[in-house]
C-alpha positions in Angstrom: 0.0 0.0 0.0 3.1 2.4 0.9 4.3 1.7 -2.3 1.6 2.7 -4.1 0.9 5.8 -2.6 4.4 6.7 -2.9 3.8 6.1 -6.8 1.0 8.3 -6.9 2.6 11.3 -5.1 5.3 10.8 -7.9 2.5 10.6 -10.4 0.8 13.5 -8.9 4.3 15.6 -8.4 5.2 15.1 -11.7 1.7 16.3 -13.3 2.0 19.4 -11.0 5.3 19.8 -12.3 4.0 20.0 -16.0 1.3 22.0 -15.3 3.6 25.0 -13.2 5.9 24.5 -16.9 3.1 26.8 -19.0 1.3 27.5 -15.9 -1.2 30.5 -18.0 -2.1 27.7 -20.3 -5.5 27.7 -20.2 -5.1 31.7 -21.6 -2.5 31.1 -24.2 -4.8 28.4 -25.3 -8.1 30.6 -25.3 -5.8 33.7 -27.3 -4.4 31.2 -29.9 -7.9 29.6 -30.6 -9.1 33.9 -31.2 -6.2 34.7 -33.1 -6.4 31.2 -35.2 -9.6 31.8 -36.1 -9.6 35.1 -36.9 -7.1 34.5 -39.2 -8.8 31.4 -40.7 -11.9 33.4 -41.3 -10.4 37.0 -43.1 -7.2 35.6 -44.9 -6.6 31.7 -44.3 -3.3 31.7 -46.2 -1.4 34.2 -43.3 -2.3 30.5 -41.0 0.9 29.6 -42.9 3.2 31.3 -40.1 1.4 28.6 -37.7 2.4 25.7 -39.2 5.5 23.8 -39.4 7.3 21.0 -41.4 6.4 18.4 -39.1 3.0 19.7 -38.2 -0.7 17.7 -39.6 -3.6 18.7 -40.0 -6.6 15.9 -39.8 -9.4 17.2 -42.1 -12.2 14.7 -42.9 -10.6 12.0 -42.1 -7.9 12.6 -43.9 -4.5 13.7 -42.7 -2.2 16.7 -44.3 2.0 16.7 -43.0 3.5 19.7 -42.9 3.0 23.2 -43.6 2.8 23.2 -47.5 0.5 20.5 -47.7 -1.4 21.8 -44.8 -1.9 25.2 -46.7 -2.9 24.0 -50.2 -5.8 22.1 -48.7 -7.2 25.2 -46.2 -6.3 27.8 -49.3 -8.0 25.3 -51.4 -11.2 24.4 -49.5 -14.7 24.7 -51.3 -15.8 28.3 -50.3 -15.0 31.4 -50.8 -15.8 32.9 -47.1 -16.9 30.9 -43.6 -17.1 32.4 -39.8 -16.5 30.8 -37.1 -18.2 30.5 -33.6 -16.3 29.1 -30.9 -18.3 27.2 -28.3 -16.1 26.1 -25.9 -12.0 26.0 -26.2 -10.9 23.4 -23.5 -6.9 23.0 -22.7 -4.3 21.1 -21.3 -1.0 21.0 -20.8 1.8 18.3 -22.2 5.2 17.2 -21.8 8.0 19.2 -22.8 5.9 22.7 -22.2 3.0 22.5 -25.0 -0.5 22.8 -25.0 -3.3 20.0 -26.3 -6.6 22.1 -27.0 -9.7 20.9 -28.3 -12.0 23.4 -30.0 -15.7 22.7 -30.5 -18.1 25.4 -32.1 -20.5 26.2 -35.0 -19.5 27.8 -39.0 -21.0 29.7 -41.5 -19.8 29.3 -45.2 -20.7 31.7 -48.0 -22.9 33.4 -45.8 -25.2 30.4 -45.2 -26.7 29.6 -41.8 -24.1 28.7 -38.9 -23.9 24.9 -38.9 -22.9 22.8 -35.8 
């Protein structure tokens, strides 16, 4: 039973430890998800600066590596403009000082009715 608990303080330390790296994560996450999809909805191809060689993007079940193959498919997606409405922006931290966020929310394209 010691041994376990002693396992789950290092568990727990650990964790705490990750966290205190990018401590104001849950407001770099909630800025990047503003400034992301502001960009995305008035001039997609200045997302470029986001993106790097070893970067994917997952799009309909398919996937996209790196940042020129990430851009032609966004500067090449079927409509001409689309809006954004951000529901809820939920954040975590990860090893080695990132941030894991998981964006759910509604879109208008070409002016049609926000879809969910």
């Amino acid at each position: 039973k010691d041994v376990v608990v002693a396992g789950c303080a290092t568990r727990l330390g650990a964790a705490h430890v990750m966290a205190a790296a990018n401590a104001n994560f849950l407001e770099i996450s909630k800025a990047f998800c503003q400034h992301y999809y502001n960009v995305f909805d008035t001039d997609r191809a200045k997302l470029q600066t986001l993106y790097q060689d070893g970067s994917m993007l997952t799009f309909e079940d398919a996937q996209f590596m790196g940042m020129q193959a990430i851009m032609t498919k966004l500067t090449t997606l079927q409509f001409a403009t689309v809006q954004h409405q951000v529901t809820t922006c939920d954040a975590q931290p990860t090893p080695g000082g990132g941030i894991l966020c998981f964006i759910t929310g509604k879109l208008a394209r070409d002016l049609a009715e926000i879809w969910p």
